[in-house]
Every structure is written in C-alpha cells, then in structure tokens.
DSSP file (Angstrom, degrees, kcal/mol; ACC not computed):
  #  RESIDUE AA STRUCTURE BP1 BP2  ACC     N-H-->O    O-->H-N    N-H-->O    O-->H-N    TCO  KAPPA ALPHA  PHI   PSI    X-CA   Y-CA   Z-CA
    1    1 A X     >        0   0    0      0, 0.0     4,-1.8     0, 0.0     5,-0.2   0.000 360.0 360.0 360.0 -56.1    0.0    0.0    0.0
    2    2 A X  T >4  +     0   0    0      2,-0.2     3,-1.6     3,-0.2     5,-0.0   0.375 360.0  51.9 -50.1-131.5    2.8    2.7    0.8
    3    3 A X  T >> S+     0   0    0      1,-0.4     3,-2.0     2,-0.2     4,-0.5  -0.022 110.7  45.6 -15.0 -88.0    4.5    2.2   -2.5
    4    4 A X  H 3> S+     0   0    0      1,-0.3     4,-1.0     2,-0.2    -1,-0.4   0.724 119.6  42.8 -39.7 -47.1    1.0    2.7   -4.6
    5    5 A X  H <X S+     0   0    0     -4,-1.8     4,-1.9    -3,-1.6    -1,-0.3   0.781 109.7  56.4-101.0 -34.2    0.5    5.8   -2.3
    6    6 A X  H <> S+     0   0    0     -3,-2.0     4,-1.2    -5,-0.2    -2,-0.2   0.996 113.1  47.6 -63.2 -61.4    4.6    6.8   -2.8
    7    7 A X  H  < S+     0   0    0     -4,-0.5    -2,-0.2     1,-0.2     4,-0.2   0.466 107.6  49.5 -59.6  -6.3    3.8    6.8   -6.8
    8    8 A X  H >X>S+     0   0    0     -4,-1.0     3,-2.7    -5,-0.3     4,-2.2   0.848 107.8  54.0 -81.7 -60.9    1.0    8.6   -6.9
    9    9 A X  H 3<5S+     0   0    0     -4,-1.9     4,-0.4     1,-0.2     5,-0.3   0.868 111.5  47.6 -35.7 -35.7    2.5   11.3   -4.7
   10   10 A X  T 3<5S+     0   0    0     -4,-1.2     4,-0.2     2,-0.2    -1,-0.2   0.632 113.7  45.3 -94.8   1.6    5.2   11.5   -7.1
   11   11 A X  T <45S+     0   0    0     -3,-2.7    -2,-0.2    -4,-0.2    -3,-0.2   0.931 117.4  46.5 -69.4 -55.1    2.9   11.7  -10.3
   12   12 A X  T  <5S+     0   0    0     -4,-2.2    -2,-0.2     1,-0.3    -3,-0.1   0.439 123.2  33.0-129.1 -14.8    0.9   14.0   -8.7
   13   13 A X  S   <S+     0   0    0     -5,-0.5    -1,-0.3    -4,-0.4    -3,-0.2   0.777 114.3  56.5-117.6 -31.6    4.0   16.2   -7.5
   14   14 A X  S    S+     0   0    0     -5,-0.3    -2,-0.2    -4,-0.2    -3,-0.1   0.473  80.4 113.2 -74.4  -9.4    6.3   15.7  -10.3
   15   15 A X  S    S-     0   0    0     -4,-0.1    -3,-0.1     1,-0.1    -4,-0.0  -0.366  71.6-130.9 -77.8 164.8    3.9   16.9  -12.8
   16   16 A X        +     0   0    0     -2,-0.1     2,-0.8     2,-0.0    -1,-0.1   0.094  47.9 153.2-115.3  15.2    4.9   19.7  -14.2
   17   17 A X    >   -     0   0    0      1,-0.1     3,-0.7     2,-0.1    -2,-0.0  -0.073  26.0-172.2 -46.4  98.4    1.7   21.5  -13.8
   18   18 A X  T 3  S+     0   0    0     -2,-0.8    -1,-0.1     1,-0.2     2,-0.1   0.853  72.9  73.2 -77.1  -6.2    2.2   25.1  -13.6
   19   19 A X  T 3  S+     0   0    0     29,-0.1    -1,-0.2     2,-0.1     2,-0.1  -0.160  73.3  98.8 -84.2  31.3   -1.7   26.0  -12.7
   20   20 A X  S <  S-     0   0    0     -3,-0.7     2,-1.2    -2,-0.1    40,-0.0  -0.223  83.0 -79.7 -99.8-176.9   -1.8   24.7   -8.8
   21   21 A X        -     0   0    0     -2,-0.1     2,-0.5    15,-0.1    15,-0.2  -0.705  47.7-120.9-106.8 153.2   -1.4   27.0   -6.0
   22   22 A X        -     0   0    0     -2,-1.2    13,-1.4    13,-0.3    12,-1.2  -0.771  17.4-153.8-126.5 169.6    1.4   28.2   -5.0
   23   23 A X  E     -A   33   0A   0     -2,-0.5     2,-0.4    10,-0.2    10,-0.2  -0.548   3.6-157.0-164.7 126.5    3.4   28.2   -2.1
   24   24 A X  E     -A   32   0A   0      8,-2.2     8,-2.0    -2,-0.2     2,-0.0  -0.929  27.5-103.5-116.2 150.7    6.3   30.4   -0.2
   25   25 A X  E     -A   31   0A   0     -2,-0.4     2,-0.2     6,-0.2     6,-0.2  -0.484  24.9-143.7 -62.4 139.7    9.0   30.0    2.2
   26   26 A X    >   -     0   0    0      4,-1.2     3,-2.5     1,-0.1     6,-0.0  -0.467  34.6-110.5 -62.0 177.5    8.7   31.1    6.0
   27   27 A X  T 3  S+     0   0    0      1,-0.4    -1,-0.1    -2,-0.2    -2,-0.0   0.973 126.4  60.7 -82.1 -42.0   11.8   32.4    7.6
   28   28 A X  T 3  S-     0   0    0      1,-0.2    -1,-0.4     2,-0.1     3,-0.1   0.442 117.3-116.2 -58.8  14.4   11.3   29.0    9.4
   29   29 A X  S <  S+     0   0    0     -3,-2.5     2,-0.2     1,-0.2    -1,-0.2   0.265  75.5 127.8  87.9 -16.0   11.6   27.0    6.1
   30   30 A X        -     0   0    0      1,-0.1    -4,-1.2    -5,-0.1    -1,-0.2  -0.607  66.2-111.2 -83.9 143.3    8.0   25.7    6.4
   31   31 A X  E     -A   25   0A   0     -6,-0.2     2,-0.4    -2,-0.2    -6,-0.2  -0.331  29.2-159.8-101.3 160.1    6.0   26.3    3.4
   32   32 A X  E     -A   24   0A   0     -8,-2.0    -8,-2.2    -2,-0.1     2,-0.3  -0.967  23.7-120.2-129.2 127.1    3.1   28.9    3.3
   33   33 A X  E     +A   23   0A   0     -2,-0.4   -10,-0.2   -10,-0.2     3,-0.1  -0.677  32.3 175.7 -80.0 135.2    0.2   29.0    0.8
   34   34 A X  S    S+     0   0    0    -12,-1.2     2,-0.3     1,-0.4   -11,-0.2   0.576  70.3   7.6-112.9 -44.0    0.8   32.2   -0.5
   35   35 A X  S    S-     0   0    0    -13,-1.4    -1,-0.4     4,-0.0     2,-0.4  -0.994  74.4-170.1-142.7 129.4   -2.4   32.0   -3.7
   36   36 A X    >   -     0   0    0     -2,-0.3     3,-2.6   -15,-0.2     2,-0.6  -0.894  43.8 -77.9-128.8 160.0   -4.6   29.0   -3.4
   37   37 A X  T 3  S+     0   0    0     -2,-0.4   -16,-0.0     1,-0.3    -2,-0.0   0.156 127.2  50.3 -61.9  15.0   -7.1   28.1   -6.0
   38   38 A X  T 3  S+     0   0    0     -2,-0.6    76,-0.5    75,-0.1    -1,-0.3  -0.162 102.2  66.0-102.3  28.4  -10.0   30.6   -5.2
   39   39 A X  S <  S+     0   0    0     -3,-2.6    -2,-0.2     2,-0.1    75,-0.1   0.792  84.6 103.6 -95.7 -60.5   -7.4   33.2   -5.3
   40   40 A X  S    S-     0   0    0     -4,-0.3    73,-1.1    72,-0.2    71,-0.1   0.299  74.7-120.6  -1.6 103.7   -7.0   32.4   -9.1
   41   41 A X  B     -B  112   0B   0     71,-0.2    71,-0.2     1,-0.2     4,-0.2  -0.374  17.5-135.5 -43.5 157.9   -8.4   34.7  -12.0
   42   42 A X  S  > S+     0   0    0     69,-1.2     4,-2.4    67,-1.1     5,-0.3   0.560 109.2  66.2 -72.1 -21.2  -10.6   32.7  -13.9
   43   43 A X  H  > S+     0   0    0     66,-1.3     4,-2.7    68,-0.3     3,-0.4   0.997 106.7  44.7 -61.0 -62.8   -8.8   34.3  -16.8
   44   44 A X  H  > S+     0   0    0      1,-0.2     4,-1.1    65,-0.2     5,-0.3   0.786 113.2  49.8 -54.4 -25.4   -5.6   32.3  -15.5
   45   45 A X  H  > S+     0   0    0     -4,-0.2     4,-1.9    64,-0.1    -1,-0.2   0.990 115.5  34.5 -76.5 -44.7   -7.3   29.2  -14.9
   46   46 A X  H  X S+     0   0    0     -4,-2.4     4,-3.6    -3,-0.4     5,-0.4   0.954 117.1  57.0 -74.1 -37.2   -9.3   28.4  -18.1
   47   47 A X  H  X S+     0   0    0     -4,-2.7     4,-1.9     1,-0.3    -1,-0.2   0.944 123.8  28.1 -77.0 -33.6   -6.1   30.2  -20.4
   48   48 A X  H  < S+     0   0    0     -4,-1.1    -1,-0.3    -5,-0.3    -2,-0.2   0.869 118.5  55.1 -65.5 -33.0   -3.7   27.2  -18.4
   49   49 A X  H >< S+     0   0    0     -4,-1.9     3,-1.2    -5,-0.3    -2,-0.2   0.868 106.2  55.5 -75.0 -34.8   -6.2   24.8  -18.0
   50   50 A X  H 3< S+     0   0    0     -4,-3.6    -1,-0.2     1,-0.3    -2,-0.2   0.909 101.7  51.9 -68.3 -34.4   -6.7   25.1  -21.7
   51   51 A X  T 3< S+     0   0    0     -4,-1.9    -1,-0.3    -5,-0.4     2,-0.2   0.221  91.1 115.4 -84.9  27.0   -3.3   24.4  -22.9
   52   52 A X    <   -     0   0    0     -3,-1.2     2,-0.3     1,-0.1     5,-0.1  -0.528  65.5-129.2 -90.2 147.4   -3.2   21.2  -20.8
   53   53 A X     >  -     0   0    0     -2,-0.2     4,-1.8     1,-0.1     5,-0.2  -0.581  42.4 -91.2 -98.2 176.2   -3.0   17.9  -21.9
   54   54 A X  H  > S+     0   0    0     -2,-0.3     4,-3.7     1,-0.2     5,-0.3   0.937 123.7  49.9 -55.1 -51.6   -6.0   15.2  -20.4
   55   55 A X  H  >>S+     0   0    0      1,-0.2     4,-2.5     2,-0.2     5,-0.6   0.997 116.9  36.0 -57.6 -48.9   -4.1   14.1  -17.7
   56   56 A X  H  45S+     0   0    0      1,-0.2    -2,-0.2     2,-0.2    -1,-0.2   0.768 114.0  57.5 -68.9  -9.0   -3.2   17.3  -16.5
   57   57 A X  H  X5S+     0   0    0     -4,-1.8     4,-1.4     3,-0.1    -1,-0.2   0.903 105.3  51.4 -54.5 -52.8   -6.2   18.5  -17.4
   58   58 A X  H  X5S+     0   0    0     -4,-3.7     4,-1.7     1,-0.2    -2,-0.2   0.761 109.2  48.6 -57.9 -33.3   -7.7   15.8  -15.1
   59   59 A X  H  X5S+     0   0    0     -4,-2.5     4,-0.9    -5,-0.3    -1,-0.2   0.767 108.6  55.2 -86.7 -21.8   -5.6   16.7  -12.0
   60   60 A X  H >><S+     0   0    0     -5,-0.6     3,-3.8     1,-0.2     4,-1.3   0.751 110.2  51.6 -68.3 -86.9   -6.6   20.5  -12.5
   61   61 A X  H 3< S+     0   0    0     -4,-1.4     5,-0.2     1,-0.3    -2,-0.2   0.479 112.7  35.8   1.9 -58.8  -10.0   19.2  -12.4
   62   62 A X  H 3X S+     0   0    0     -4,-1.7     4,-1.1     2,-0.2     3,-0.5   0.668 115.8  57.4 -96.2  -1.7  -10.2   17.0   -9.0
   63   63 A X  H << S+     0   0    0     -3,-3.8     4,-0.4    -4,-0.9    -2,-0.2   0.797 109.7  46.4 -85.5 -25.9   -7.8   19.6   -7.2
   64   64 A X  T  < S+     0   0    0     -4,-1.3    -1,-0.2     3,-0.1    -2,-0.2   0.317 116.5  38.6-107.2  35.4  -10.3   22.2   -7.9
   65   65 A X  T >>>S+     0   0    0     -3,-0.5     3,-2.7     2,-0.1     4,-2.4   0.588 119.8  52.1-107.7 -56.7  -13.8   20.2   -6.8
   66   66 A X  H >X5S+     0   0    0     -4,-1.1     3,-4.2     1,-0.3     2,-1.8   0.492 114.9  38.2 -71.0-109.3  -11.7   18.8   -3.8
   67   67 A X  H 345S+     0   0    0     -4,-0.4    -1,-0.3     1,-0.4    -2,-0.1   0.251 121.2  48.4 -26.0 -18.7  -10.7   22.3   -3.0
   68   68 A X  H <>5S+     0   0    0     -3,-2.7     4,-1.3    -2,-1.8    -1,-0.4   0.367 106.9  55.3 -77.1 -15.4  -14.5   23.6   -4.0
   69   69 A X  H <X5S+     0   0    0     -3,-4.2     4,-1.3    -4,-2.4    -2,-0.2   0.734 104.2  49.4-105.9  -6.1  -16.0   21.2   -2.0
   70   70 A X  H  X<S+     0   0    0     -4,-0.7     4,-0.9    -5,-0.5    -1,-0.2   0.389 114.0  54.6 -96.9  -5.6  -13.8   22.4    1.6
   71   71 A X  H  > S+     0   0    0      3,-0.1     4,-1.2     2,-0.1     5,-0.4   0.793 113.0  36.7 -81.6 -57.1  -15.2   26.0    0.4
   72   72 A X  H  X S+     0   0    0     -4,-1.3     4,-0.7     1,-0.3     3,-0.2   0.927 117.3  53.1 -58.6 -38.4  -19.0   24.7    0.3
   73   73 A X  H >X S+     0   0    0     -4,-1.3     3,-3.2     1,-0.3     4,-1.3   0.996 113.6  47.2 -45.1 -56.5  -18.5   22.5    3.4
   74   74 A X  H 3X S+     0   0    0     -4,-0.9     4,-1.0     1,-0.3     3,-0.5   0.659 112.6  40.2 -67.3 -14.2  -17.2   25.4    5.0
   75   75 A X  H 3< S+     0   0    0     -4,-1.2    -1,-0.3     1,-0.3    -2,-0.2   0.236 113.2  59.0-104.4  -4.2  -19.8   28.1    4.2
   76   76 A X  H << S+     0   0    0     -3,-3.2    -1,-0.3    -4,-0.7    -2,-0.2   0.726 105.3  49.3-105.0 -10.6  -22.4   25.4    4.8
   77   77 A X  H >< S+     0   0    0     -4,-1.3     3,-1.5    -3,-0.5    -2,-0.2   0.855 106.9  60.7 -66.0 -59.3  -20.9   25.0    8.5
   78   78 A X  T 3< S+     0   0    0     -4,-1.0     3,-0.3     1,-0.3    -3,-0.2   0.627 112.1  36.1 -57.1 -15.4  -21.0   29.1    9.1
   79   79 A X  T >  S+     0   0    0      1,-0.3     3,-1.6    -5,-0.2     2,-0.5   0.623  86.9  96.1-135.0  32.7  -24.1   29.3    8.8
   80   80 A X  T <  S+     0   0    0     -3,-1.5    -1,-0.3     1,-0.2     5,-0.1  -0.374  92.8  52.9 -95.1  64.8  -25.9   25.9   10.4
   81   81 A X  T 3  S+     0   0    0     -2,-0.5     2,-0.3    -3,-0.3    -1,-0.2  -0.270 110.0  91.5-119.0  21.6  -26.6   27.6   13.6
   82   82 A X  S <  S-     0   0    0     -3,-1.6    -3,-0.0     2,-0.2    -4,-0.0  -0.826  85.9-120.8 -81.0 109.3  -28.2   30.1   11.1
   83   83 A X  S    S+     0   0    0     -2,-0.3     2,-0.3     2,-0.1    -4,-0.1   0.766  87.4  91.5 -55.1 -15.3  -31.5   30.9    9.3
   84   84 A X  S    S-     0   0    0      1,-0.1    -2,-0.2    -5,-0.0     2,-0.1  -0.773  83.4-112.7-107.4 148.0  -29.9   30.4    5.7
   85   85 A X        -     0   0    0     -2,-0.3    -1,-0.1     1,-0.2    -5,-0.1  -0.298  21.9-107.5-109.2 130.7  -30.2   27.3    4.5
   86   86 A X        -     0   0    0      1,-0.1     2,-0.4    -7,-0.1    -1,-0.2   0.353  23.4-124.6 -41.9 166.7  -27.6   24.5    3.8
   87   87 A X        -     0   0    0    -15,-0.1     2,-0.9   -14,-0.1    -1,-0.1  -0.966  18.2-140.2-109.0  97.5  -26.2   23.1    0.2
   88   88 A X    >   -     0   0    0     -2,-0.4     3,-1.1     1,-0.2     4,-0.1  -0.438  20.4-168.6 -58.1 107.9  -26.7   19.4   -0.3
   89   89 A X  T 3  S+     0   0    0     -2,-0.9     3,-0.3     1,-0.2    -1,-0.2   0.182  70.3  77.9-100.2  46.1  -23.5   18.6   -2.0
   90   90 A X  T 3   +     0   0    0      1,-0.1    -1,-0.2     3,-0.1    -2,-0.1   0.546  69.3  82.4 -97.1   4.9  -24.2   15.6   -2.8
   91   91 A X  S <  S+     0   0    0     -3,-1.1     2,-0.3     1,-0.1    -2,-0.1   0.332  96.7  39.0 -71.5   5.1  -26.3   16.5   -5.6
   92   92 A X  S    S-     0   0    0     -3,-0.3     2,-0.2    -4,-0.1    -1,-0.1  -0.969  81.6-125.6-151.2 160.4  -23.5   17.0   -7.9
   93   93 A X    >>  -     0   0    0     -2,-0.3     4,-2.1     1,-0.1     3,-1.3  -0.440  33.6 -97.6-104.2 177.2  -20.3   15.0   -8.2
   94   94 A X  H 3> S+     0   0    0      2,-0.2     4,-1.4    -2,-0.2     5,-0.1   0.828 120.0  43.9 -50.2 -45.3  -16.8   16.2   -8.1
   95   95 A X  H 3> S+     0   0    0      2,-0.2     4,-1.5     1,-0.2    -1,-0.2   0.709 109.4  56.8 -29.8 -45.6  -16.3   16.4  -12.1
   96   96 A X  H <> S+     0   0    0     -3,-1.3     4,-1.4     2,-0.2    -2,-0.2   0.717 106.8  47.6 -67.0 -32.3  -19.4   17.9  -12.4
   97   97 A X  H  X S+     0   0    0     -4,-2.1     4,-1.6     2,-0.2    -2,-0.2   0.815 111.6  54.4 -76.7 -34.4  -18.2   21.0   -9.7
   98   98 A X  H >X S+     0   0    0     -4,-1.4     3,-1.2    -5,-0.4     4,-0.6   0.997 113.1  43.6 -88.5 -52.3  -15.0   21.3  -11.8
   99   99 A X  H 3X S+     0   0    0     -4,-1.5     4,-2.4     1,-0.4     5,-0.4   0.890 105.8  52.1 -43.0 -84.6  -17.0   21.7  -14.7
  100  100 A X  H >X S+     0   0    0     -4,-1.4     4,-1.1     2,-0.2     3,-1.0   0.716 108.1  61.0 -10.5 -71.1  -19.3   23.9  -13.6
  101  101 A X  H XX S+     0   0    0     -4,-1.6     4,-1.6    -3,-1.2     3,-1.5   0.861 112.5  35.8 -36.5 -89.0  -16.1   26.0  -12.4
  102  102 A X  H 3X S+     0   0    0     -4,-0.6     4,-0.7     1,-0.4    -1,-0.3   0.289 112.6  56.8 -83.0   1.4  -14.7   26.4  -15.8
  103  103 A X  H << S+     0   0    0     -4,-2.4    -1,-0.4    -3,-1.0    -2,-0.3   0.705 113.4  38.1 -40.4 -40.3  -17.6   26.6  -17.3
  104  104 A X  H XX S+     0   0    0     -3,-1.5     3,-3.0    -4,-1.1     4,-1.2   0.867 117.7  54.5-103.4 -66.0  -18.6   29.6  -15.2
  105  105 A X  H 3< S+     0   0    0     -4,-1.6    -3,-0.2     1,-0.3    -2,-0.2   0.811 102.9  55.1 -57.4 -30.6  -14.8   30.9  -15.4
  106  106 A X  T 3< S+     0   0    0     -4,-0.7    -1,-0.3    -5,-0.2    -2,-0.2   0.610 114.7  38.7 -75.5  -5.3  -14.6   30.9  -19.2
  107  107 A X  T <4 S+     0   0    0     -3,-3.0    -2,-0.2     1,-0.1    -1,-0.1   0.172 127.6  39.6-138.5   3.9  -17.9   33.3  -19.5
  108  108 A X     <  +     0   0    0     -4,-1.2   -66,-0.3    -3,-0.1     3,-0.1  -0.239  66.5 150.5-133.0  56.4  -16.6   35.2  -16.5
  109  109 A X        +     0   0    0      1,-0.3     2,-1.5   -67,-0.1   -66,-1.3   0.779  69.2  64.1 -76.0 -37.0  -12.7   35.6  -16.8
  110  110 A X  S    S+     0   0    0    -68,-0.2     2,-0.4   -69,-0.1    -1,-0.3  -0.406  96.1  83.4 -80.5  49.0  -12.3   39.1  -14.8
  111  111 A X  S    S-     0   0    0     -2,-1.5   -69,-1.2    -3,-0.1   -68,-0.3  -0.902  83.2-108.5-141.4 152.3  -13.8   37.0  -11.3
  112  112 A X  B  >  -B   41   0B   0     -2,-0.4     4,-1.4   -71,-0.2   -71,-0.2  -0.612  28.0-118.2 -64.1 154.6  -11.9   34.8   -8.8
  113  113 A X  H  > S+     0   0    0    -73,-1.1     4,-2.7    -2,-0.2   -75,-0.1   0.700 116.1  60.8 -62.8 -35.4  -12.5   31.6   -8.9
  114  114 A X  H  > S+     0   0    0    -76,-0.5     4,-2.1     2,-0.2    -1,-0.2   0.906 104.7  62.9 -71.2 -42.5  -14.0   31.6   -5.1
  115  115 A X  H  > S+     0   0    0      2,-0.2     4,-3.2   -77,-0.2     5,-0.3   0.966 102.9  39.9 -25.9 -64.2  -16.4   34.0   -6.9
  116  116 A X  H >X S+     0   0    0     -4,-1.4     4,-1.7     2,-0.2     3,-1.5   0.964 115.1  54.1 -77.3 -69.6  -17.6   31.7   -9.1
  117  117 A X  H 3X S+     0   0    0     -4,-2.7     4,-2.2     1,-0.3    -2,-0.2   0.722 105.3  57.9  -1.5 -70.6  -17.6   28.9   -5.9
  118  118 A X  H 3X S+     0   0    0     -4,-2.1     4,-1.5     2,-0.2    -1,-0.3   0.811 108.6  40.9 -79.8 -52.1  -19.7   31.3   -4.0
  119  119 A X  H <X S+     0   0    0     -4,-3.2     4,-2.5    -3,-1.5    -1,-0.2   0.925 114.9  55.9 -85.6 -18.4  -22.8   31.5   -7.0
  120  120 A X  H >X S+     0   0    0     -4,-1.7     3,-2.3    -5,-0.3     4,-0.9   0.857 105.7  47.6 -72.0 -81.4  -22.5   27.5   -7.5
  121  121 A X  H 3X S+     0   0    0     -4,-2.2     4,-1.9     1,-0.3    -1,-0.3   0.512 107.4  53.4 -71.6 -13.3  -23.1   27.0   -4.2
  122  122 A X  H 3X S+     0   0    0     -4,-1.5     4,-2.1    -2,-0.3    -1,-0.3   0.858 111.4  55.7 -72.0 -33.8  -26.5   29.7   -4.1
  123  123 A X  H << S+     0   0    0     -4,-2.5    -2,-0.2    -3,-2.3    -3,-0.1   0.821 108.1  42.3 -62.3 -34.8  -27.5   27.3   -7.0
  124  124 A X  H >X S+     0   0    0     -4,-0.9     3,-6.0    -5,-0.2     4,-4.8   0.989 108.2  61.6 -33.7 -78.4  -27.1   24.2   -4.7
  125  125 A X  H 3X S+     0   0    0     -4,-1.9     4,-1.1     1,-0.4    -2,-0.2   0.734 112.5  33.3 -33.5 -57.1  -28.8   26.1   -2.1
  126  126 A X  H 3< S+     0   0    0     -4,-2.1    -1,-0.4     1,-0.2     5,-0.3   0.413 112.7  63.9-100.4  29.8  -32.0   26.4   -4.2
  127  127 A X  H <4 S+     0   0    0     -3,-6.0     3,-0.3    -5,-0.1    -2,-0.3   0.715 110.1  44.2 -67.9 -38.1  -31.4   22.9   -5.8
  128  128 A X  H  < S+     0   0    0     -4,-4.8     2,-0.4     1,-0.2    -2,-0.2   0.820 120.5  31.4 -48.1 -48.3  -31.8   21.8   -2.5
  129  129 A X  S  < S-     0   0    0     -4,-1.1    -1,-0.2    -5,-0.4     3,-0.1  -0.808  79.5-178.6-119.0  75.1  -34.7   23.6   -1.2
  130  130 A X        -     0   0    0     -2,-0.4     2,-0.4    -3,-0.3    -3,-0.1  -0.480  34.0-100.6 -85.0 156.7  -36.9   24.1   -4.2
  131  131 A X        -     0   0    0     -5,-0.3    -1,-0.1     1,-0.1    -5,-0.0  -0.417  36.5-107.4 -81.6 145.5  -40.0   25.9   -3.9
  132  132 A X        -     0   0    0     -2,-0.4     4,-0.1    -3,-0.1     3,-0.1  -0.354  42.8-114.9 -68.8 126.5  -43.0   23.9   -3.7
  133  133 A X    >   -     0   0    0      1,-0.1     3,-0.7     3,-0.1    -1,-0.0  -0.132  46.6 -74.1 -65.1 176.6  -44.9   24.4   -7.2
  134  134 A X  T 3  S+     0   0    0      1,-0.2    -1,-0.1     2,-0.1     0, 0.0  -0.366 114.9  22.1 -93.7 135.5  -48.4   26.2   -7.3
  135  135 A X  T 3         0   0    0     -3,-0.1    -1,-0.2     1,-0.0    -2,-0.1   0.748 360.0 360.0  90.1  24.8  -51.4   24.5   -6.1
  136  136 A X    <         0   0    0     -3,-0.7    -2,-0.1    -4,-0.1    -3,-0.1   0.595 360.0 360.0-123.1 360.0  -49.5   22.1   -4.0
C-alpha cells in the first residue's frame, strides 16, 4: 500500500503543472500557501487549464472540486446555527463541480475563482430547497 500511495505522490507532485497554487517559504523553512485556487483569475485558470493535456487536465479538475468542495462544506458550517439554509452537496459530483467552475470561469474571466464557488453553491442552495410548485 505505501508504494502505490509513494507513486501517486510523485505523479501528482512531479507533474509539471504550472496551474496549482502556489506556495512560499517562511523564515522558518515551512512552506506557506501564498495564492490558493480561489485566489486564481478565472482568466488564468481556463487560459492554463486550456493548454493542458488530459491528464493534466484531469488533476486540474479533482484539485479544484476537492478544493470547491472544503469551500461549500465550509460556508455550509457558518451558517448551520443560522436561518440560511444548507447546500446538499451531494447533488453533484466532483467532475461535475470542476466543470461547472470552468464553465462559469470561461464566460466570467475578470472574477476569482472563489467568486464563481460562491454562485454555484446559491445554486445548490436552491437545488436543494426548491420551492413547492403552485397549487401544492
């Protein structure tokens, strides 16, 4: 199991991806997220994400649902002692969020990425809670 789990780390780290977030030294040596992926223009994500080949496409993809999906948890956490009303996320799956993303980011390029995070997850919100249709 360690060896499968050392080669992925070093696919996954060795890649040569320049679209990730990235990361500065403290004066103690320990590394510090400096720009993390809802820091990202959308302009810079779709224009890298475009020139990507499938795998690297594919690893932009689950780094930015996994990384959308610790934003929604958290904003659905603030506010459950709240009157406004959760996001089921499990109504869409992690592929589908990255999509969604760059979907959203290619037809809004001047936005942050967390921007675009922030209206998928009001779309959750009333995918979740729909309003009861007339006469019901």
């Amino acid at each position: 199991m360690l060896r499968n789990t050392t080669l992925v780390a070093i696919v996954f780290f060795g890649s040569s991806l320049t679209l990730t977030p990235s990361f500065a030294f403290a004066e103690d040596g320990e590394h510090v997220l400096k720009k993390g992926w809802g820091a990202l223009k959308c302009s810079d994500l779709t224009s890298e994400y475009s020139s990507y080949g499938f795998s690297d496409k594919r690893l932009v993809e689950y780094g930015l649902a996994e990384w959308g999906w610790g934003y929604m948890t958290a904003k659905n956490s603030a506010s459950a002692d709240s009157e406004e009303k959760n996001a089921d996320l499990s109504l869409w799956g992690s592929l589908a969020l990255a999509d969604a993303i760059i979907d959203l980011c290619t037809n809004s390029p001047d936005v942050d990425v967390y921007e675009v995070v922030d209206a998928l997850f009001e779309k959750l919100v009333q995918e979740s809670h729909p309003s009861p249709s007339p006469g019901t």
